[in-house]
C-alpha positions as CSV (number, residue, x, y, z in Angstrom):
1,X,-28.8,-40.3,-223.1
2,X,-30.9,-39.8,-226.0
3,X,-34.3,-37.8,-226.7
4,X,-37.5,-39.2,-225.3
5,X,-35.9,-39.7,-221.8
6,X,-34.2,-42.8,-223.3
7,X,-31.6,-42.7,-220.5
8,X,-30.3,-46.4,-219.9
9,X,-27.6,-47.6,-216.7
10,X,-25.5,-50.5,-217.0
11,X,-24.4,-52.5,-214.1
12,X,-22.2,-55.3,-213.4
13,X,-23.4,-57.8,-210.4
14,X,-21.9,-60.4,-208.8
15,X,-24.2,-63.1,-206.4
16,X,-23.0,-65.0,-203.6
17,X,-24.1,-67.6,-202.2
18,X,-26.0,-71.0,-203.6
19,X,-26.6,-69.6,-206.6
20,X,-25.4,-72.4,-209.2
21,X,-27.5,-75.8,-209.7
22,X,-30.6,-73.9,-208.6
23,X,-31.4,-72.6,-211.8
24,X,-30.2,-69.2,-211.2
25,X,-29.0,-68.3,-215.0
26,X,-32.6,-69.6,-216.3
27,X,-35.1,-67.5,-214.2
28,X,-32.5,-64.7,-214.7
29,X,-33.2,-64.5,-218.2
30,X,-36.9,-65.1,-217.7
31,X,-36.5,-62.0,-215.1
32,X,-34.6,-59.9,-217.6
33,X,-37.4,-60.5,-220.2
34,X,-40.4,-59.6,-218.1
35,X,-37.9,-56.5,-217.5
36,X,-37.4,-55.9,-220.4
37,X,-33.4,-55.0,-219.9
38,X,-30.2,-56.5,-222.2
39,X,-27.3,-58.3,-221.1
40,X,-26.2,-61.8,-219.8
41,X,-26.1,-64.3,-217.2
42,X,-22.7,-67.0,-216.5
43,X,-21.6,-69.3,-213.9
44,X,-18.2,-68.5,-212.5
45,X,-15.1,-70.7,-211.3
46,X,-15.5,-69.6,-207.6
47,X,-19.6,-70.4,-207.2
48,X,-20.5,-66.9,-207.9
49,X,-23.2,-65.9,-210.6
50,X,-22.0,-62.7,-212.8
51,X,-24.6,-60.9,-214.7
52,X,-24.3,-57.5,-216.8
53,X,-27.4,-56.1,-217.3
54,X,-28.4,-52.6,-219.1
55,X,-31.3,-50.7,-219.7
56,X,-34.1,-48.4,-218.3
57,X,-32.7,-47.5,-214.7
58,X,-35.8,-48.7,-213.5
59,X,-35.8,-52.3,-214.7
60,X,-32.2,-52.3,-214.2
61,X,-33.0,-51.7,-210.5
62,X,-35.7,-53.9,-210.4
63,X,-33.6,-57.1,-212.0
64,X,-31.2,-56.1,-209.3
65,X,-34.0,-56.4,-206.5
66,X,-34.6,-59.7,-207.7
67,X,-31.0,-61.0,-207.3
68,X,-30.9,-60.7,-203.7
69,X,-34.0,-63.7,-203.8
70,X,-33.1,-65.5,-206.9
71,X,-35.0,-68.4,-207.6
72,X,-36.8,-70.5,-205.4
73,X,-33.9,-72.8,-204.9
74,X,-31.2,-70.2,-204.3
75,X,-30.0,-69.1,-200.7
76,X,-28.1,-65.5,-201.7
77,X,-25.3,-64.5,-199.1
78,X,-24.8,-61.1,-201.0
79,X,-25.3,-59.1,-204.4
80,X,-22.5,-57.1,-205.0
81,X,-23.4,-53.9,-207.9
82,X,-21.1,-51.9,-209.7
83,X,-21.3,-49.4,-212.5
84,X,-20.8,-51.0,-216.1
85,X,-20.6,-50.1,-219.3
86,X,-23.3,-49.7,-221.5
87,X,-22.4,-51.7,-224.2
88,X,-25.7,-50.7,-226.5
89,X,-26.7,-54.5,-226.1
90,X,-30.5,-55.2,-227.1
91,X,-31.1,-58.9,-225.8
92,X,-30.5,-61.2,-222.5
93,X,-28.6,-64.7,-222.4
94,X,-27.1,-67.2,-220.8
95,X,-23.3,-67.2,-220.9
């Protein structure tokens, strides 16, 4: 936490579901962007997406809103959320 009410959150998020081929990691970024929150975006073995994503609290919660639609494509079973660390990171990518 820092002067100006530059208090960031950090959260880790796993999404289940049909969440790989649809396109997930590249309207995640484009989500993160418009967010305006840091972090990144991969594929896992098992068909999950992981994402870590940091920033406002606000944008973090809204980029966590819009994993449980995804894109278009997507059919998300769950988003599962857990505090992360806040690792000071200042842009979003694809892993």
């Amino acid at each position: 936490m820092g002067d100006d009410g530059a208090m960031r959150s950090a959260v880790d998020v796993t999404v289940t579901g049909r969440v790989q081929g649809v396109s997930f990691r590249y309207y995640a970024e484009r989500e993160a962007d418009r967010l305006g929150v840091a972090g990144w975006v991969r594929n896992e073995p098992d068909g999950t997406v992981a994402a870590h994503v940091e920033g406002a609290p606000g944008a973090v919660d809204g980029f966590v809103r819009w994993c449980h639609d995804g894109p278009r494509l997507a059919h998300v079973e769950r988003v599962d959320v857990r505090d992360g660390p806040d690792e000071g990171l200042t842009s979003f990518g694809v892993r």
